[in-house]
C-alpha positions as CSV (number, residue, x, y, z in Angstrom):
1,X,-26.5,130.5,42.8
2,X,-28.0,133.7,41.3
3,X,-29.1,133.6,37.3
4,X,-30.0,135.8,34.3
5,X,-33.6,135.5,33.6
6,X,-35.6,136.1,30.4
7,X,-39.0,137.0,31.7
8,X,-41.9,136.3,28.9
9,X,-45.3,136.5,29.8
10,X,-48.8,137.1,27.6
11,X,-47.4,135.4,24.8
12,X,-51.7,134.6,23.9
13,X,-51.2,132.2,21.5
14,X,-48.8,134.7,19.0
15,X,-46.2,132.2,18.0
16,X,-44.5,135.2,15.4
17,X,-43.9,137.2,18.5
18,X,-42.7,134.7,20.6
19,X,-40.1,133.3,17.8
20,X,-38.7,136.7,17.3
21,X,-38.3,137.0,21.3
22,X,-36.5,134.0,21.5
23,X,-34.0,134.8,18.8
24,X,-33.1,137.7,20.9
25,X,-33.4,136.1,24.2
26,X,-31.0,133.2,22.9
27,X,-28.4,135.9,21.8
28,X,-28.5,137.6,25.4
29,X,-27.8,133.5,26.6
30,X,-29.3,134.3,29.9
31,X,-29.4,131.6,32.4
32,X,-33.0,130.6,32.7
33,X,-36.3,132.0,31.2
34,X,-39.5,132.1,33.1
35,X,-43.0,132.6,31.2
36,X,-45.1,134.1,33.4
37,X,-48.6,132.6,32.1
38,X,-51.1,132.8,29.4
39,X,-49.0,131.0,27.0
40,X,-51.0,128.9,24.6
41,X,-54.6,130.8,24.6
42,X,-54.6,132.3,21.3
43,X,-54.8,131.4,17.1
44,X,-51.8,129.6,17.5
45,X,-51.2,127.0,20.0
46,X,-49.5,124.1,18.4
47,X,-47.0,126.5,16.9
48,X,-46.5,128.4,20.4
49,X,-45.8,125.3,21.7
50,X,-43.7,123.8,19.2
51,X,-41.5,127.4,19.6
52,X,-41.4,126.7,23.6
53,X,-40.2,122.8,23.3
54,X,-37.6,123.4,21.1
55,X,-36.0,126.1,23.6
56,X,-32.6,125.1,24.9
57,X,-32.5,127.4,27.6
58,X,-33.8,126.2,30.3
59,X,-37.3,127.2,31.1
60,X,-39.9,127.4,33.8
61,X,-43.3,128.0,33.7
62,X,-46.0,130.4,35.8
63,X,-49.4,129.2,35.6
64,X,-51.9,131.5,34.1
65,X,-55.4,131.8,34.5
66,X,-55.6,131.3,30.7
67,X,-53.6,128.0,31.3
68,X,-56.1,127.0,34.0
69,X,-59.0,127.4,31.4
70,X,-57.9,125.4,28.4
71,X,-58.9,122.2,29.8
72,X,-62.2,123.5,31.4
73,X,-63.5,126.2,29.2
74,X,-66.5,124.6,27.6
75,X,-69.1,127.4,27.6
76,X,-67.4,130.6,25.9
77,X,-67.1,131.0,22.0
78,X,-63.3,130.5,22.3
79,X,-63.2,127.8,24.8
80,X,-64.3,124.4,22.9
81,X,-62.0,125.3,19.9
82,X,-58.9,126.1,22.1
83,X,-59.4,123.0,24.3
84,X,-59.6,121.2,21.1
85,X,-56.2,122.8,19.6
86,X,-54.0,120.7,22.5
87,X,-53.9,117.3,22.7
88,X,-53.4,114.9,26.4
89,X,-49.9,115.6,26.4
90,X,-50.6,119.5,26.1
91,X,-53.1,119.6,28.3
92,X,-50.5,118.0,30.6
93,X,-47.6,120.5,29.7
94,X,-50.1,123.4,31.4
95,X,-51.2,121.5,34.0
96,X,-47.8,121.2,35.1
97,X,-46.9,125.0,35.7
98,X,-46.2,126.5,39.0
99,X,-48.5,128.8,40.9
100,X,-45.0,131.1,41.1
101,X,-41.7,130.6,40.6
102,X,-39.0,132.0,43.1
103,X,-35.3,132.7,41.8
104,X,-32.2,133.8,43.1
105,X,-31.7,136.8,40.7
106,X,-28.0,138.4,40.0
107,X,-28.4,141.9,41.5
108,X,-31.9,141.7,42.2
109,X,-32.2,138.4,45.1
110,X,-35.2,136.5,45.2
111,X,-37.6,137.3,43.1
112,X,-41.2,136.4,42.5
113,X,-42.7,135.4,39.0
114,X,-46.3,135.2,39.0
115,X,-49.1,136.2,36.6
116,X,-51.8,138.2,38.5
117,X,-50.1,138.8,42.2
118,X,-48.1,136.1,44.6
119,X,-51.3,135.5,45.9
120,X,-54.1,134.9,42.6
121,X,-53.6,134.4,39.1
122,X,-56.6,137.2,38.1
123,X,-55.1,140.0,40.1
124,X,-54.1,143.1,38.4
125,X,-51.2,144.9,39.8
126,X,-50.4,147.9,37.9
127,X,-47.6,151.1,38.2
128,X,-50.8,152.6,40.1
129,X,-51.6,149.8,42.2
130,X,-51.6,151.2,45.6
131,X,-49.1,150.3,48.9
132,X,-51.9,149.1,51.0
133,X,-52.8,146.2,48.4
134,X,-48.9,145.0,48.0
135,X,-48.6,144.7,51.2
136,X,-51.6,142.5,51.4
137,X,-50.6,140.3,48.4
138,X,-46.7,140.3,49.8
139,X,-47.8,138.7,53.7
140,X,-46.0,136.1,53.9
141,X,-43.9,136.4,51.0
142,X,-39.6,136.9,51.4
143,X,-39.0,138.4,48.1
144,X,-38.1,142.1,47.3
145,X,-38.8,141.8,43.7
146,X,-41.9,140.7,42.1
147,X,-42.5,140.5,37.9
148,X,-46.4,140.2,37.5
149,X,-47.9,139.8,34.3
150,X,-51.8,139.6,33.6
151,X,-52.8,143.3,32.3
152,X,-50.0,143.3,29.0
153,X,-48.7,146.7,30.4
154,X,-44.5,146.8,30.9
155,X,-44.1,148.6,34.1
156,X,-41.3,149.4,36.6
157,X,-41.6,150.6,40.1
158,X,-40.5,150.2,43.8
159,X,-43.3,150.1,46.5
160,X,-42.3,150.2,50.3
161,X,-39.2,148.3,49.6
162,X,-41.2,146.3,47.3
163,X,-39.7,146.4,43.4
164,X,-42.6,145.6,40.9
165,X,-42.3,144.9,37.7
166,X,-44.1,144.1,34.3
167,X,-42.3,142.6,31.1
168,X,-45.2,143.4,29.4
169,X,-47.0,141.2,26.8
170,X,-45.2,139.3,24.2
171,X,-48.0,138.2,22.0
172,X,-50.7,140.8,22.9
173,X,-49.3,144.3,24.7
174,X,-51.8,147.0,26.0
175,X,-49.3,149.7,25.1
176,X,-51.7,152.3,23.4
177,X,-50.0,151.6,19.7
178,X,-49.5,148.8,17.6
179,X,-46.9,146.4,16.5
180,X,-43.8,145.0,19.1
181,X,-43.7,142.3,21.6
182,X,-42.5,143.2,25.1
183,X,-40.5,141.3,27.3
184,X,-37.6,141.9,30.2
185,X,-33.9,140.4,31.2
186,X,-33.3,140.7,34.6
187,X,-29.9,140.5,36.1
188,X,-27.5,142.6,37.3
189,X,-30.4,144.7,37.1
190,X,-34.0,145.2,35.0
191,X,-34.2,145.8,31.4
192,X,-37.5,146.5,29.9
193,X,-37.7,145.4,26.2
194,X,-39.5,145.3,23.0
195,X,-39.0,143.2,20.0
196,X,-40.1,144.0,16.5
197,X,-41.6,141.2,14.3
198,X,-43.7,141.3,11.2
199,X,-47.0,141.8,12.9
200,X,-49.0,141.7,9.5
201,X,-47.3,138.7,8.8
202,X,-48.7,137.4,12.1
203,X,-52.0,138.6,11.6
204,X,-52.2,136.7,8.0
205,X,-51.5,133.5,9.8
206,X,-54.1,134.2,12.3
207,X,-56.4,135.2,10.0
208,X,-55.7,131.6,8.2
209,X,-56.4,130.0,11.1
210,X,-60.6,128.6,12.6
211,X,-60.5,130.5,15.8
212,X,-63.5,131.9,16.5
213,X,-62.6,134.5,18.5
214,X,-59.7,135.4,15.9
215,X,-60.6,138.6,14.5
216,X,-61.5,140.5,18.1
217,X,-58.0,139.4,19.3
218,X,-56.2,140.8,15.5
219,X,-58.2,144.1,16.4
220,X,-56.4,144.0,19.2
221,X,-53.1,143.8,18.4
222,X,-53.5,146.3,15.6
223,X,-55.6,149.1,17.8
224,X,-54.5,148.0,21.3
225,X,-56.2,150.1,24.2
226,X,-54.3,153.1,25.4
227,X,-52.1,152.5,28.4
228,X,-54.1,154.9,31.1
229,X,-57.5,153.2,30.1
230,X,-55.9,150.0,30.4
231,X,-54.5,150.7,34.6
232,X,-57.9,152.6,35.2
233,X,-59.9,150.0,34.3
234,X,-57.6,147.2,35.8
235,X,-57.6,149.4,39.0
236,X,-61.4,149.2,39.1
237,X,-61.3,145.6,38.5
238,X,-58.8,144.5,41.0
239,X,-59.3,140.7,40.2
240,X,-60.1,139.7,36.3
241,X,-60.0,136.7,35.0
């Protein structure tokens, strides 16, 4: 049976986004929501997660390779403090998420969520992402539509039959100006979104907060990098983790 999906991805820890994304996905009541990685690594992990487990919706969840590193990150500034933000049971919760998640899309068919590419988590696919490295990242793969997440940019594009998408980043978009959380509803077809909450609010709250990586990531939401700097340099990248 094909469904309406709320596609979230990036959310980085930014539970003010996030709640003001779910008050608009729960009034477009779409069938399922996917996350599409990076969920809890950010100021605000317990509240992220108290947001996501009080959904009604049902939900799935796309492993991200920020998900992978808060139970093994013990070497960076950040990754001690956010290991120690989730309890057993948390640590549980993100070891449970799927590598992708395939759906049966209204309009669209199957269709891939993943957070890098179908094939690693630390791939950046971008709207400039060229044909000869979709089609290696699609061998194998049945699906005609594929939502990435990864490099916080909201994209649209088709690709030698291949439809690529971004929702962007919820929590912490790349879009070259501050402020907004992005998101997408697929189903009959794509719409690209972009909720406003009270990002000074959310910045306060962050700011309240021990993280010690807390101030580089409020510099970034308030003076994100511009969107061309941010595919050029995810372009030259290819994988980044």
């Amino acid at each position: 049976m094909s469904v309406r999906v709320a596609a979230l991805a990036d959310v980085h820890g930014n539970a003010p986004a996030l709640a003001a994304v779910l008050e608009e996905v729960e009034r477009e009541s779409p069938d399922l929501v996917v996350f599409c990685g990076d969920l809890t690594w950010g100021s605000l992990p317990q509240e992220t997660l108290a947001l996501v487990r009080s959904l009604e919706i049902p939900a799935r969840f796309v492993r991200g390779n920020a998900d992978r590193m808060v139970a093994v990150d013990t070497e960076s500034q950040r990754g001690p403090w956010m290991a120690s933000m989730h309890a057993d049971e948390d640590l549980g919760f993100l070891a449970s998420f799927e590598p992708t998640v395939s759906v049966d899309v209204d309009g669209l068919g199957a269709t891939c969520f993943c957070h890098g590419s179908p094939r690693s988590d630390e791939e950046c696919v971008t709207e400039r992402t060229p044909a000869e490295r979709v089609r290696e990242f699609m061998a194998g793969r049945e699906e005609r539509v594929v939502v990435t997440a990864h490099v916080h940019v909201q994209y649209d594009r088709t690709v030698e039959g291949v439809r690529l998408l971004c929702p962007g980043s919820v929590g912490l978009p790349y879009e070259g100006r501050g402020g907004g959380a992005y998101w997408a509803l697929l189903g009959p077809d794509v719409e690209l979104r972009r909720t406003e909450y009270d990002v000074k609010a959310a910045v306060a709250q962050m700011r309240a907060t021990d993280d010690p990586r807390g101030e580089q990531i409020v510099e970034l939401m308030l003076n994100p990098p511009s969107r061309d700097d941010l595919i050029e340099d995810a372009e030259r990248q290819v994988f980044a983790g």
